[in-house]
C-alpha positions as CSV (number, residue, x, y, z in Angstrom):
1,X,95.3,74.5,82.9
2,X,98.7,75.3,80.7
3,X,101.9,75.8,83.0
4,X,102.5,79.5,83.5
5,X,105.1,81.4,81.3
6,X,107.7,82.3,83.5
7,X,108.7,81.3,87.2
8,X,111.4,82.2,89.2
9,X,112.8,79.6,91.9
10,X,115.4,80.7,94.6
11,X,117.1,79.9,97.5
12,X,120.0,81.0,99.9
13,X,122.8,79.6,101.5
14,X,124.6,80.1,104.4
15,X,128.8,79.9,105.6
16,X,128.7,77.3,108.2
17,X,127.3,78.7,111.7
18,X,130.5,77.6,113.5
19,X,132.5,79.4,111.3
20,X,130.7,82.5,110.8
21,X,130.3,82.8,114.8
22,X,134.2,82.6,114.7
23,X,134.6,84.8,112.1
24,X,132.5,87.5,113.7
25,X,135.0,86.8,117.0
26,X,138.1,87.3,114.6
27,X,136.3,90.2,112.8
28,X,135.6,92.0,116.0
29,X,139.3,91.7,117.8
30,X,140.7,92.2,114.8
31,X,139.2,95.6,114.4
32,X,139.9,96.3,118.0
33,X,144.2,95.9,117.1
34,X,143.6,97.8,114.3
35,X,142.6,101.0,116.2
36,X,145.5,100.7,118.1
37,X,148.4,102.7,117.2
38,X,151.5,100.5,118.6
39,X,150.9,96.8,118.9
40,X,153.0,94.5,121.2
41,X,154.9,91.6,120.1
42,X,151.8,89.6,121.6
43,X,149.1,92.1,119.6
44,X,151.0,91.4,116.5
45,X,151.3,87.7,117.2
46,X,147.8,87.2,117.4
47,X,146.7,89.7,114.6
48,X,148.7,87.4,112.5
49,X,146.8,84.5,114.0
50,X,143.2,85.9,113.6
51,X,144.0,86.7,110.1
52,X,145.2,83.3,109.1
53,X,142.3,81.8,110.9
54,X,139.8,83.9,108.9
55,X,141.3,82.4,106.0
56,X,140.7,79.1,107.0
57,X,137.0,79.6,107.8
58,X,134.5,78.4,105.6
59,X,135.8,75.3,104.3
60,X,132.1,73.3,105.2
61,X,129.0,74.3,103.8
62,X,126.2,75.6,105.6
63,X,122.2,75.5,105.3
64,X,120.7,75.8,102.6
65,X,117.1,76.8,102.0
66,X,114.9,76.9,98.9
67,X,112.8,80.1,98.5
68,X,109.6,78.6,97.1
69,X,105.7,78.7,97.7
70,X,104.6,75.3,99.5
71,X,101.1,76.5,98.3
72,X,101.4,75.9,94.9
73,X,101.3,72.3,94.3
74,X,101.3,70.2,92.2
75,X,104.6,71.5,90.9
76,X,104.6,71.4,87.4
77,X,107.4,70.3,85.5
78,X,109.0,73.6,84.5
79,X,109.4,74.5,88.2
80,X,110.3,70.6,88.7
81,X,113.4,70.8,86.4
82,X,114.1,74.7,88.2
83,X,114.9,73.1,91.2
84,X,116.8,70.0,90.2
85,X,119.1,72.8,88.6
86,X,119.7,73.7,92.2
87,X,119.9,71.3,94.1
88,X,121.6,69.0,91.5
89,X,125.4,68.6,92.7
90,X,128.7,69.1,90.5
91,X,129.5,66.0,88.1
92,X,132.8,66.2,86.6
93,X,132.1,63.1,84.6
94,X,128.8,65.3,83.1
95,X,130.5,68.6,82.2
96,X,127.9,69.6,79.1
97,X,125.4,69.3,81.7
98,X,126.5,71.0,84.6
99,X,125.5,74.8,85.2
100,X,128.1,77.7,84.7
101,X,127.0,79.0,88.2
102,X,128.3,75.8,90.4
103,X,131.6,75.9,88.3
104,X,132.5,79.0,89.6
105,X,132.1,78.2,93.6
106,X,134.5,75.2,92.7
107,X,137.0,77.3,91.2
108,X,137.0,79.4,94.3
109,X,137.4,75.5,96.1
110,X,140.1,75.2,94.0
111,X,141.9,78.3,95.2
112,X,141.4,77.9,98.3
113,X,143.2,74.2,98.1
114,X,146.4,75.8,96.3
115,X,146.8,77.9,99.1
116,X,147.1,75.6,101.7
117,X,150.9,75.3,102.5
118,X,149.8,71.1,102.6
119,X,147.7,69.1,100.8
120,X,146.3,65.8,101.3
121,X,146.4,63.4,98.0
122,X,142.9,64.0,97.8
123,X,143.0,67.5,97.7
124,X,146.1,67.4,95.3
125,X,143.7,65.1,93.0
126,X,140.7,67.1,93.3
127,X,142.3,70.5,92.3
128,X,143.8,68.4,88.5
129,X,140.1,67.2,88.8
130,X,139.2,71.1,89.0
131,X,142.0,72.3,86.5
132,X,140.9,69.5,83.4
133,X,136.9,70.8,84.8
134,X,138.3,74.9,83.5
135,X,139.6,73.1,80.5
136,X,136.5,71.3,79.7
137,X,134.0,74.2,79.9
138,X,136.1,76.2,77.6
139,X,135.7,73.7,74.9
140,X,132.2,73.3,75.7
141,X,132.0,76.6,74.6
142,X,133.2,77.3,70.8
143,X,132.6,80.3,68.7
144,X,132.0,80.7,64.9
145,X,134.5,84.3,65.6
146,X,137.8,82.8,66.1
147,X,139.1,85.8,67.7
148,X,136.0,85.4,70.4
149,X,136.9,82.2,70.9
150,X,137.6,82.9,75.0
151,X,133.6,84.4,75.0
152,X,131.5,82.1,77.5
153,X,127.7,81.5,75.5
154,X,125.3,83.0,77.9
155,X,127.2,84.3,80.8
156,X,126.9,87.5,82.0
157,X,127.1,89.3,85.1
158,X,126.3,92.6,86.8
159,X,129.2,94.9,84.2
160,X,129.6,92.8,81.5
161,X,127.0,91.3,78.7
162,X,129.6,88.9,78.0
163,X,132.1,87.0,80.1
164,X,135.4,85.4,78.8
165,X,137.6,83.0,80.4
166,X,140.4,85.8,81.1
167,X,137.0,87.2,83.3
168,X,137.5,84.1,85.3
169,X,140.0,84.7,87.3
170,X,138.4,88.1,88.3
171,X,135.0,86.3,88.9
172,X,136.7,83.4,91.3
173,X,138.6,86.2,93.1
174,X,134.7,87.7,94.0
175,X,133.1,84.8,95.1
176,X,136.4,83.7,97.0
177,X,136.2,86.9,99.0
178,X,132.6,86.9,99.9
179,X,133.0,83.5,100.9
180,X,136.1,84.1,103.5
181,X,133.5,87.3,104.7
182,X,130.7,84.7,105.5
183,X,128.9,86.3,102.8
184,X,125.4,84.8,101.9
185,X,124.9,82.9,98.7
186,X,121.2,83.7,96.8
187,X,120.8,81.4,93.5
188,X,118.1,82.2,91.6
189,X,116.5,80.5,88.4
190,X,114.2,82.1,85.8
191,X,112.8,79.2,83.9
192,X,110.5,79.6,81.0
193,X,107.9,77.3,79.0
194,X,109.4,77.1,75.3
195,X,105.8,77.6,73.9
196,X,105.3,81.2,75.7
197,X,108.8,82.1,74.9
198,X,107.7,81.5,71.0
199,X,104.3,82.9,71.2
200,X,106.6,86.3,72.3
201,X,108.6,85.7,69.7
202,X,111.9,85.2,71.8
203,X,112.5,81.5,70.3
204,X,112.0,81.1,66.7
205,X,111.5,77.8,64.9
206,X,115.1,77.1,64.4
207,X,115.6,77.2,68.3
208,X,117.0,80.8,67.9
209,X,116.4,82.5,71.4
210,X,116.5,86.0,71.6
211,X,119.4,86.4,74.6
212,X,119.9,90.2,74.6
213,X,116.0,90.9,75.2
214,X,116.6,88.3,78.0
215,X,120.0,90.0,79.3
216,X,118.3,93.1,79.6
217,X,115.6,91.6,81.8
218,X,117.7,89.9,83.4
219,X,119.3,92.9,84.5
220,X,116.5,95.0,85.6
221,X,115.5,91.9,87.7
222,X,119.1,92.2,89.6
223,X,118.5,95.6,89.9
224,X,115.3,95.7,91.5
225,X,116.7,93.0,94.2
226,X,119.7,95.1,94.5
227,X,117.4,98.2,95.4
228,X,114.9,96.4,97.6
229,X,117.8,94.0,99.7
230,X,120.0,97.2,99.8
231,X,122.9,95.2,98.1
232,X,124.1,97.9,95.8
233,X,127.3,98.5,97.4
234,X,128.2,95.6,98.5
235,X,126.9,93.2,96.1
236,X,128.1,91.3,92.8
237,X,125.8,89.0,90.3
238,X,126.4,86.9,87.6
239,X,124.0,84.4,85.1
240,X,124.4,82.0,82.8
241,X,121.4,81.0,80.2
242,X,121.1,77.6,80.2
243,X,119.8,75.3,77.7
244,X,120.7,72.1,78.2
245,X,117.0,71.3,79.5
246,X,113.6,70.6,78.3
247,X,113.2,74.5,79.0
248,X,114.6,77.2,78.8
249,X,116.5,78.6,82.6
250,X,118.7,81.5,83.0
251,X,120.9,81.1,86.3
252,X,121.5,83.8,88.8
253,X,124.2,83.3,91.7
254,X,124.8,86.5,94.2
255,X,127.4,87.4,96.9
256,X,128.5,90.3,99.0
257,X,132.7,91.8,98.8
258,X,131.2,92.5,102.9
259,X,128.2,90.7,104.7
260,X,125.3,93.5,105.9
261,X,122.6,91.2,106.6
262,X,121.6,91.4,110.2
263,X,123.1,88.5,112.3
264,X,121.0,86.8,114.0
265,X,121.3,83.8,117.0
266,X,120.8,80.2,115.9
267,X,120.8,78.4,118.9
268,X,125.0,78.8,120.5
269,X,125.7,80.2,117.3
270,X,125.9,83.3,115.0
271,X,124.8,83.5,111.2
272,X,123.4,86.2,108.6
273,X,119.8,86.6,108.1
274,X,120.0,84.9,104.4
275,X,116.0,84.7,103.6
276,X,114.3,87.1,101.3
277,X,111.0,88.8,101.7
278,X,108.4,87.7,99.5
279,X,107.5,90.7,98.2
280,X,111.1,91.4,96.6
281,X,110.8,88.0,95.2
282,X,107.3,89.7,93.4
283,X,109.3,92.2,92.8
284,X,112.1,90.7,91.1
285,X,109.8,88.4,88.7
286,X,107.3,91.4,87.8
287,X,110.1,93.5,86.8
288,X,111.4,90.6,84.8
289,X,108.3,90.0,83.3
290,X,107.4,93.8,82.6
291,X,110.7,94.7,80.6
292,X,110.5,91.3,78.4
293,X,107.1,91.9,77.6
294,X,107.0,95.7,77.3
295,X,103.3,95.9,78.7
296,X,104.0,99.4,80.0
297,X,101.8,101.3,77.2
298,X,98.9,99.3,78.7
299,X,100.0,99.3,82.5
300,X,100.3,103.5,81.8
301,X,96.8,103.4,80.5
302,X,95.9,101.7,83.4
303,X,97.2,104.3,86.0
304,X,95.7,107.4,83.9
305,X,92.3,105.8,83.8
306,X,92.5,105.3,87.6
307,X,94.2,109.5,87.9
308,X,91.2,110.5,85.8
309,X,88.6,109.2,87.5
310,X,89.8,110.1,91.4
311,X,90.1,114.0,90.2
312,X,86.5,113.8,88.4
313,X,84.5,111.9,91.1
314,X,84.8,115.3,93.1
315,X,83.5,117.2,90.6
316,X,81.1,114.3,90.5
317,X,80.3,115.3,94.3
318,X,80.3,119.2,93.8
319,X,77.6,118.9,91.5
320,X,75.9,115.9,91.9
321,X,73.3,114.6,88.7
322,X,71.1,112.2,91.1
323,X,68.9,112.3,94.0
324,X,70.6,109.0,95.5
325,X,74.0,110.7,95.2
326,X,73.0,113.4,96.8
327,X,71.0,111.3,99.7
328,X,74.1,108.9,100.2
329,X,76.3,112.1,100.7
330,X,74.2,113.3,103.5
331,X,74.0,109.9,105.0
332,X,77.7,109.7,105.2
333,X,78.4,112.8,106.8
334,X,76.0,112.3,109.3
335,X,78.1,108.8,109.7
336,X,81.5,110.0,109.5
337,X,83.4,110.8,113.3
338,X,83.4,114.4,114.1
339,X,87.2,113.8,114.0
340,X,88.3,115.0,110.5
341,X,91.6,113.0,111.3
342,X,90.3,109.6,111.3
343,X,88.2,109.9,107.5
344,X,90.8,108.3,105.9
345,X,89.2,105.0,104.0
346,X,91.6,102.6,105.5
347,X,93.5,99.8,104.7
348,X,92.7,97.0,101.8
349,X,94.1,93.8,101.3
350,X,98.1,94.0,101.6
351,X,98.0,97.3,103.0
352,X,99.8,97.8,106.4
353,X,96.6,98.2,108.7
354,X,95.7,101.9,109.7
355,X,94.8,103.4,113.0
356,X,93.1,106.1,111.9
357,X,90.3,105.4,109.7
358,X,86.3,105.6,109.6
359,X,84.1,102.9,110.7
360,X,82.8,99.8,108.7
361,X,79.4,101.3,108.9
362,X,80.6,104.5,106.6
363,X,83.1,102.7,104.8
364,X,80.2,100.5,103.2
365,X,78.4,103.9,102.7
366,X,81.1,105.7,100.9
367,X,81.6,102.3,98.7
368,X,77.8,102.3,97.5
369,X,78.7,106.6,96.8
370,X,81.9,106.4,94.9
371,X,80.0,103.6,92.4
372,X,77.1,105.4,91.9
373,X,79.4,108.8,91.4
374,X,81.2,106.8,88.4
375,X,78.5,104.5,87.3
376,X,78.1,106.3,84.1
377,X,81.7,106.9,83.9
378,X,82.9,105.2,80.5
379,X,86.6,106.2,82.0
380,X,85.4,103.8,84.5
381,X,84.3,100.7,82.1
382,X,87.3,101.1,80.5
383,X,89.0,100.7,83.5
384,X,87.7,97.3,84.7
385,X,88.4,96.5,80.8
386,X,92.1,97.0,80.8
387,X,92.5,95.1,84.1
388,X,90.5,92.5,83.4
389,X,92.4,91.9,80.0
390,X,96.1,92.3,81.8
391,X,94.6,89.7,84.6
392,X,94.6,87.0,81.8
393,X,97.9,88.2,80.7
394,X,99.2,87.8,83.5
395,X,97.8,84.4,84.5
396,X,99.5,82.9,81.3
397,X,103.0,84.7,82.2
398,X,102.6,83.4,85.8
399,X,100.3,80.9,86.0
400,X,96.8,81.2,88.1
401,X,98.1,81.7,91.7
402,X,96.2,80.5,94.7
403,X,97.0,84.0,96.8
404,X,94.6,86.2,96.8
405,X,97.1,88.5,97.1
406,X,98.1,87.8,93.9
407,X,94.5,89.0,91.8
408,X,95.7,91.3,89.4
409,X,91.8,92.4,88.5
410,X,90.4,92.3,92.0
411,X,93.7,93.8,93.6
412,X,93.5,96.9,91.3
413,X,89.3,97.1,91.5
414,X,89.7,97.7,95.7
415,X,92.8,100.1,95.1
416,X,90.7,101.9,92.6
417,X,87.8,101.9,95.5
418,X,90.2,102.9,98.2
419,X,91.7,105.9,95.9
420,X,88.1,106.9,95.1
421,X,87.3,106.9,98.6
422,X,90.1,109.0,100.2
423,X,89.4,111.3,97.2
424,X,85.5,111.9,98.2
425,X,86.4,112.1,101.9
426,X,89.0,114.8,101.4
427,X,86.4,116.7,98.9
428,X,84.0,116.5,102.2
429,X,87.0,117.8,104.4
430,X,87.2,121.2,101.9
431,X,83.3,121.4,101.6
432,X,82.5,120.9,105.4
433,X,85.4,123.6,105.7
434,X,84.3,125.9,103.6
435,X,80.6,124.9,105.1
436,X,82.2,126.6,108.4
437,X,84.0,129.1,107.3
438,X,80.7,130.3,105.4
439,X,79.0,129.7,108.7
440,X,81.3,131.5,110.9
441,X,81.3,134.6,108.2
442,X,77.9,134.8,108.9
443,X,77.9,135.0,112.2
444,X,80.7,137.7,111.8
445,X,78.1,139.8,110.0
446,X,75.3,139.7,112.3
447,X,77.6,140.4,115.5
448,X,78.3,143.2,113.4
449,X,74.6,144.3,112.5
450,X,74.1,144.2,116.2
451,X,77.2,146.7,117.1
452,X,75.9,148.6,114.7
453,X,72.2,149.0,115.8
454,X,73.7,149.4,118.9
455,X,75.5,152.1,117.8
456,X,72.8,154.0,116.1
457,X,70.9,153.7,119.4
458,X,73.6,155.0,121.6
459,X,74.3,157.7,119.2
460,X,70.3,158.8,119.4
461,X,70.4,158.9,122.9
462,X,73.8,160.4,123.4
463,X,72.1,163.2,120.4
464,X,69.3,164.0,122.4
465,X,70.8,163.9,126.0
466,X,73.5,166.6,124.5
467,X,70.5,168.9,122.6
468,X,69.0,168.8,126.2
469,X,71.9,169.6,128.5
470,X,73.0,172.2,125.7
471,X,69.5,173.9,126.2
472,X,69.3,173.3,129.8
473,X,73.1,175.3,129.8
474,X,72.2,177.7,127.5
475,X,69.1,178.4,129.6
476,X,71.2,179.1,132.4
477,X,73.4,181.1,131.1
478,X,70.7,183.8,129.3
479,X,71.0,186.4,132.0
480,X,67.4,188.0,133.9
481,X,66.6,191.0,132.8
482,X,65.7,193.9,135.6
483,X,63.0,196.3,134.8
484,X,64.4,200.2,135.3
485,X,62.4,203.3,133.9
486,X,64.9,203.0,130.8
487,X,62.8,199.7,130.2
488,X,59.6,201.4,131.8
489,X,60.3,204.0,129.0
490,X,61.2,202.1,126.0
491,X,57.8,200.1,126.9
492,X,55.7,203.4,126.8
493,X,57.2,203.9,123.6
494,X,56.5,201.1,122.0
495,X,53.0,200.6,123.1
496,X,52.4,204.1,122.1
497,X,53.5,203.2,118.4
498,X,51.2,200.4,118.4
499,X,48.3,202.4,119.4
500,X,48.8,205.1,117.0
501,X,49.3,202.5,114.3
502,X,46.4,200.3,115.2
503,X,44.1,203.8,115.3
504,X,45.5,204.7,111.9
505,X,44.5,201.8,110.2
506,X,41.0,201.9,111.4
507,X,40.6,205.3,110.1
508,X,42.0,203.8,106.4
509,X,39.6,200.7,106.3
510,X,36.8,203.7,107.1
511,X,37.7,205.9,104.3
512,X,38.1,202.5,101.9
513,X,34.7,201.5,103.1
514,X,32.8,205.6,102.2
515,X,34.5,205.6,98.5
516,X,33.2,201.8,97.9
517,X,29.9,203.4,98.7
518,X,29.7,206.3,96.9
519,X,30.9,204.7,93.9
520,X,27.9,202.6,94.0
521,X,25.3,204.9,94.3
């Protein structure tokens, strides 16, 4: 297999433990004198004695550690010559060789020599040693521009696209600070395969590179290590592209103006936390990577392919086109704790694990649901398309890794399955509430069918118990009549009328009867 692309190499050092455990001392009483409004003779005696000793602190070096995967081996050359550019030491005697980066701690050695009151022959010797060193890399550097003659090829830091050798002085006085605050030291190499960089059409056949694409990822690198280390306002970078190599390297040194990693114990003595998490070292090379290469069209397809489909597998669910979708949904419910808080999918690999989630048991369900719910998606085959296709992208940029974690393909395939999951689950959440609120509004209406029969029967017996009291009352109330001769009278009369009528029309129906037989004779 080819050697990958790009890698990035790194490591840390650290001030001496001794010293930094002193300097924390002198940091901490020195702050305590400063509160204090009026010193002593004594107080100001030794203020002036912690602040000389800070200034001699820091003379030794202290550990160093390189940042890289023991996982990955063999080591191919590229990552080979990556860390000889680290490790390798300062050579006067090689000057066209030597890396920008490790010049500039010496000429903060060198500063810190002229400001001893006495110097040692050695030390007088190794600051000329230093001074011809300044001289050297200036004319190691010429220019076609005569007026940019002072411009440094390659080296650029965190401000500037290009330094100059006035800039020196300003970048010594940086690194000469952090170092008398105990400041950790991160160096980190970008090294490249001359082949990819031509294939991307950043080297051309003349051995042209193209430095200000590789500035500008260089620089959203820095940036994303600044964000995810919290160094951005403490911290100061510089780089240097070097090509003085079989390949291709860009150099990256960093320091803080004030230490804020934590401090931790090392054995009897105190020193910052200097190692980097692996994930901001991910970080830092993907960002590289993504801003050199410009995949973001593609990597923007990606994420509205995976948007698309986790809005239309609920519509998928709402109105499902099979039987088996349809027969997995009910399965899964019936699977799922009664809970609603704990139907989240759960965690997938590098996720931070998650309390609350459902079972293995529904999980596998809901897996076999949301693939048969986008089967027949073509959003869906496009999908595991474009992340298959910037998998082999980015195994020639990085190389094949031996992580799992590392999977483009099968690392966006199970976020895609979680995404779809959590989307189905909380579709079920809205359609077993709206389930029970359907539920509980019929229950609503028959409570109130039964009030209202209820009330129809109470208002029919309340009806007729009132018609009857109102009788029963008005009953009572009709007064009894007495009979007197007035009534004994009025009776006589009336009967008498009745009589006289009732004799009156029998005479009539007589006399009708006689004519009727006259007439028919």
């Amino acid at each position: 297999m080819s050697s990958p692309g790009i890698i990035l190499t790194s490591k840390y050092s650290l001030p001496n433990s001794k010293d930094f455990t002193h300097f924390i001392n002198y940091l901490t009483r020195e702050k305590a004198l400063l509160k204090e409004e009026k010193l002593t003779a004594t107080e100001k005696i030794e203020l002036q004695r912690i602040q000389t000793g800070k200034d001699n602190l820091f003379q030794q070096a202290g550990q160093t550690e390189l940042s890289v995967s023991k996982k990955d081996k063999p080591k191919s050359m590229l990552q080979q010559e990556a860390e000889h550019l680290l490790n390798d030491d300062f050579d006067f005697n090689n000057l066209q060789q030597m890396d920008f980066t490790k010049m500039v701690s010496y000429m903060a050695r060198s500063y810190a020599l002229q400001k001893k009151p006495r110097k040692t022959p050695a030390e007088e010797l190794e600051i000329r040693r230093l001074d011809q060193a300044m001289d050297q890399i200036v004319a190691n550097n010429p220019s076609k521009d005569a007026d940019q003659s002072n411009i440094l090829n390659g080296v650029f830091d965190r401000d500037k696209d290009f330094i100059s050798v006035a800039n020196l002085d300003e970048v010594k006085d940086k690194f000469l600070q952090a170092q008398q605050n105990g400041s950790v030291m991160y160096q980190d190499v970008v090294s490249f395969d001359n082949q990819f960089l031509r294939k991307n059409g950043l080297l051309d056949d003349q051995n042209n590179l193209n430095e200000v694409r590789l500035k500008e990822a260089s620089k959203k690198m820095m940036e994303t290590m600044f964000q995810e280390e919290d160094l951005r306002k403490t911290g100061y970078w510089f780089a240097s592209i070097h090509r003085n190599t079989q390949h291709v390297h860009i150099h990256f040194a960093t320091v803080e103006s004030q230490n804020t990693r934590k401090i931790v114990q090392q054995g009897d003595y105190l020193e910052p936390k200097g190692k980097r998490r692996q994930a901001t070292l991910d970080k830092m090379k993907g960002a590289f990577t993504h801003n050199l290469l410009d995949h973001s069209q593609q990597l923007q397809r990606i994420s509205e392919l995976r948007n698309d489909l986790v809005q239309e597998v609920k519509k998928d669910l709402q109105d499902p086109k099979t039987q088996k979708v349809m027969q997995l949904t009910r399965e899964l419910v019936q699977t799922l704790p009664p809970d609603q808080r704990y139907w989240n999918y759960g965690a997938v690999a590098g996720d931070n694990p998650v309390k609350k989630a459902i079972s293995p048991e529904a999980r596998k369900l809901l897996d076999e649901l949301t693939t048969e719910l986008v089967a027949d998606n073509p959003k869906y085959q496009d999908y595991l398309k474009l992340i298959k296709s910037e998998s082999k992208f980015a195994q020639t940029v990085y190389g094949k890794s031996k992580r799992d974690s590392k999977d483009y393909a099968k690392n966006k395939a199970l976020d895609l399955q979680k995404r779809l999951g959590n989307s189905v689950l909380k579709e079920l959440k809205v359609m077993e509430k709206q389930k029970t609120m359907y539920i509980k509004s019929l229950n609503e209406q028959e409570k109130q069918n039964e009030k209202f029969k209820k009330r129809q029967i109470n208002h029919h017996d309340s009806f007729k118990k009132t018609n009857y009291l109102y009788q029963r009352k008005t009953y009572r109330k009709s007064p009894v009549p007495h009979f007197t001769p007035y009534w004994a009278r009025k009776l006589d009369r009336v009967l008498s009328n009745e009589v006289e009528h009732q004799r009156n029309q029998y005479f009539y129906e007589r006399m009708q009867q006689a004519s009727q037989h006259d007439i028919s004779y």
